[in-house]
Backbone as JSON, one array per atom type, in Angstrom:
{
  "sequence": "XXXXXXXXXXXXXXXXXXXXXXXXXXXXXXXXXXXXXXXXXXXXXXXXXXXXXXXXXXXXXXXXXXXXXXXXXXXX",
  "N": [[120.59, 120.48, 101.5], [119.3, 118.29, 102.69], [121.01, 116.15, 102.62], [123.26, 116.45, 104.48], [121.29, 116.91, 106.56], [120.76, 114.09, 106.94], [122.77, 113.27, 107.76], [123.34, 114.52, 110.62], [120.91, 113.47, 111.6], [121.77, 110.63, 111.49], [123.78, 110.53, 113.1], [122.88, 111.36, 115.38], [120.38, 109.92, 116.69], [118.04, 110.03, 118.16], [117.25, 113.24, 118.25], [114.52, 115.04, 118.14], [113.87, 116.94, 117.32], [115.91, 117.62, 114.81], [115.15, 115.34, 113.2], [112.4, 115.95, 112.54], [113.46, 118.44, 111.09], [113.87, 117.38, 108.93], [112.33, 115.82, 108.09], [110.54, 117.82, 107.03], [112.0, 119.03, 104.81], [111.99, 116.86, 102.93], [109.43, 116.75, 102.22], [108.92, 118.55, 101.48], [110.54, 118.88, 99.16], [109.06, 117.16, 97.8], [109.42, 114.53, 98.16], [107.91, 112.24, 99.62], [107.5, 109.8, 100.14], [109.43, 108.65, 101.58], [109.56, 110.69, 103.84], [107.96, 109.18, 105.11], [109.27, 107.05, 105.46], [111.79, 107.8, 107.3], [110.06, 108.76, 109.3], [109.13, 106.34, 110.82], [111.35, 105.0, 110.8], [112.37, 106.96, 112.91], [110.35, 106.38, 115.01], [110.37, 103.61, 115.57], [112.73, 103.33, 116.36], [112.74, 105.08, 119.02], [110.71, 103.87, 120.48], [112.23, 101.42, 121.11], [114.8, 102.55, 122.19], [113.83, 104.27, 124.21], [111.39, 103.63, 125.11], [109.29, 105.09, 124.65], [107.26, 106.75, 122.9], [107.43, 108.81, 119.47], [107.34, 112.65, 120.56], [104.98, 115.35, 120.46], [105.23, 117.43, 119.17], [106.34, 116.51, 116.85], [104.7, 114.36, 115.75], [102.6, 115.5, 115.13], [104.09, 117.41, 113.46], [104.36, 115.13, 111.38], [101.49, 114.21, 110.8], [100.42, 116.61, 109.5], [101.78, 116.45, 107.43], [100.58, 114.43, 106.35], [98.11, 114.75, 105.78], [99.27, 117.07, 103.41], [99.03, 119.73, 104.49], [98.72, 122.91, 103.53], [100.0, 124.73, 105.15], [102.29, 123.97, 104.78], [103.43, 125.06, 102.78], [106.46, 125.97, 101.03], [105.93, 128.63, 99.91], [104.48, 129.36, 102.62]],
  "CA": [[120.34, 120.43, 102.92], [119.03, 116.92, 103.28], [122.01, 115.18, 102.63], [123.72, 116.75, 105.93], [120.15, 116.85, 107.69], [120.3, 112.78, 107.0], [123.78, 113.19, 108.93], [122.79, 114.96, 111.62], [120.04, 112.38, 112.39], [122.19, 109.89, 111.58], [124.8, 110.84, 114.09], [122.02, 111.92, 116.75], [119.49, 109.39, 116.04], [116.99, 110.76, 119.19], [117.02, 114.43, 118.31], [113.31, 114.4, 117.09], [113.88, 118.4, 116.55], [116.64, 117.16, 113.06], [114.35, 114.66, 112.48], [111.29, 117.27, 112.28], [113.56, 119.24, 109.78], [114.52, 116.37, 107.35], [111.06, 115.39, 107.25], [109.98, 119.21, 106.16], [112.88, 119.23, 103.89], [112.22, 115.84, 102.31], [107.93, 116.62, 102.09], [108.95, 120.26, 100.33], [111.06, 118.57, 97.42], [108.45, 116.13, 96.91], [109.72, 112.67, 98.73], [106.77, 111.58, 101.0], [107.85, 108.17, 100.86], [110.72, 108.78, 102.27], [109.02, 111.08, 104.88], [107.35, 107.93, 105.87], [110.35, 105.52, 105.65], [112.13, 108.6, 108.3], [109.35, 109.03, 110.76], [108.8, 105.04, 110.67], [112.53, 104.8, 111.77], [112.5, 107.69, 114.16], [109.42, 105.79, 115.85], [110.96, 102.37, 116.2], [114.37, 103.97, 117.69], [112.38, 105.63, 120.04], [110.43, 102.97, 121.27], [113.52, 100.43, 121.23], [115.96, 102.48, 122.93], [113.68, 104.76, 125.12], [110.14, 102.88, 125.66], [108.33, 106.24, 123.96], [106.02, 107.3, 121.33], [107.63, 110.52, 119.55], [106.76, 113.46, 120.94], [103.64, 115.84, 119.85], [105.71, 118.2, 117.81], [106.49, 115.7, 115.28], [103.5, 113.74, 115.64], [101.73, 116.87, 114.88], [104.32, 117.64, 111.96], [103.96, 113.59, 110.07], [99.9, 114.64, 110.58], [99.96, 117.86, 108.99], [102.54, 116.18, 106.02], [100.33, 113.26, 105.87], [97.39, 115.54, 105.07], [99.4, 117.82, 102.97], [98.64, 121.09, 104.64], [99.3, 124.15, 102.76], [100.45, 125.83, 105.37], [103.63, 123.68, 104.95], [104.52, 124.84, 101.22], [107.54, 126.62, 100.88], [105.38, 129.82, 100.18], [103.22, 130.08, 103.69]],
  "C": [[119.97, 119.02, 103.38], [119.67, 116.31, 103.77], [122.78, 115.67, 104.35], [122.13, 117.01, 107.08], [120.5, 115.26, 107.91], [121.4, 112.49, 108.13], [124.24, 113.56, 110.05], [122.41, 113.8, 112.41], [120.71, 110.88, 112.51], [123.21, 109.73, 113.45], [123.96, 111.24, 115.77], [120.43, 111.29, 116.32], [117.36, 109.79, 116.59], [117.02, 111.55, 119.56], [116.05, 114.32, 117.58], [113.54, 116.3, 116.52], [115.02, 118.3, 114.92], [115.31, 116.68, 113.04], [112.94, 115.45, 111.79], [112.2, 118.24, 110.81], [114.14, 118.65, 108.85], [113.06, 116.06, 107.06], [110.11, 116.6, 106.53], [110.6, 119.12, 105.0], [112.26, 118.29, 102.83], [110.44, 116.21, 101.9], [108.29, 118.08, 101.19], [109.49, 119.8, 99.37], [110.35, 117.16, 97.26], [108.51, 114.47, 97.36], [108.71, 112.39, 99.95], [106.99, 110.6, 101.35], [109.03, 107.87, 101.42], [110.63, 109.53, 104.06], [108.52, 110.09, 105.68], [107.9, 106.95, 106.25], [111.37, 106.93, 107.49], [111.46, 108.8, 109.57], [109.03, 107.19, 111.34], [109.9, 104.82, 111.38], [112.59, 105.45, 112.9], [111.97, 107.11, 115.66], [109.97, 104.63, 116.47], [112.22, 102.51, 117.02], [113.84, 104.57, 119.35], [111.87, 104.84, 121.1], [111.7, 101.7, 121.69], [114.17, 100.93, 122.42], [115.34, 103.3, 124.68], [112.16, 104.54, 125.64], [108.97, 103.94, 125.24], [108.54, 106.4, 122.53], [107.36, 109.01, 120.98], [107.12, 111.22, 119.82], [105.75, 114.34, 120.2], [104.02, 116.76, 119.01], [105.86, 117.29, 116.86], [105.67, 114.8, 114.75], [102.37, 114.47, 115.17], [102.23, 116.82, 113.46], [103.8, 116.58, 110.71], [102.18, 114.01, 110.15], [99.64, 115.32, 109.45], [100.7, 117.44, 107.48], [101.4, 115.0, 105.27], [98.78, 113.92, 104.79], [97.72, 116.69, 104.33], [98.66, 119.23, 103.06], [99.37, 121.8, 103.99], [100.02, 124.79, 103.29], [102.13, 125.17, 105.73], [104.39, 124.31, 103.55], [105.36, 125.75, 101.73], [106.9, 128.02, 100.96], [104.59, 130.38, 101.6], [104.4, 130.28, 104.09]]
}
């Protein structure tokens, strides 16, 4: 799933709703630093092309990844 999530976002670079599910995807098999290199880009595109912060859903989600909440594992 990543690999076509990455081409999604690729192809639609300011849909923060992909971006929200590559960075679940990518924090459930273990790549955080990658979660961080993804929301890091998302952020600078956003501000570049549209003068805004990402929005509070995904600012919410990189929170809740950054503090590894539980209620993200695969099991909740």
């Amino acid at each position: 799933m990543i690999p076509e999530l990455r081409e999604l976002t690729a192809t639609h670079p300011l849909h923060e709703p992909l971006h929200a599910l590559l960075l679940l995807a990518l924090y459930r098999s273990g790549r955080q630093a990658e979660v961080l290199s993804v929301y890091t880009g998302l952020r600078a595109t956003l501000i570049s092309e549209q003068g805004l912060e990402p929005g509070t859903t995904i600012r919410e989600l990189h929170q809740r990844i950054l503090t590894t909440d539980p209620a993200l594992d695969p099991a909740a």
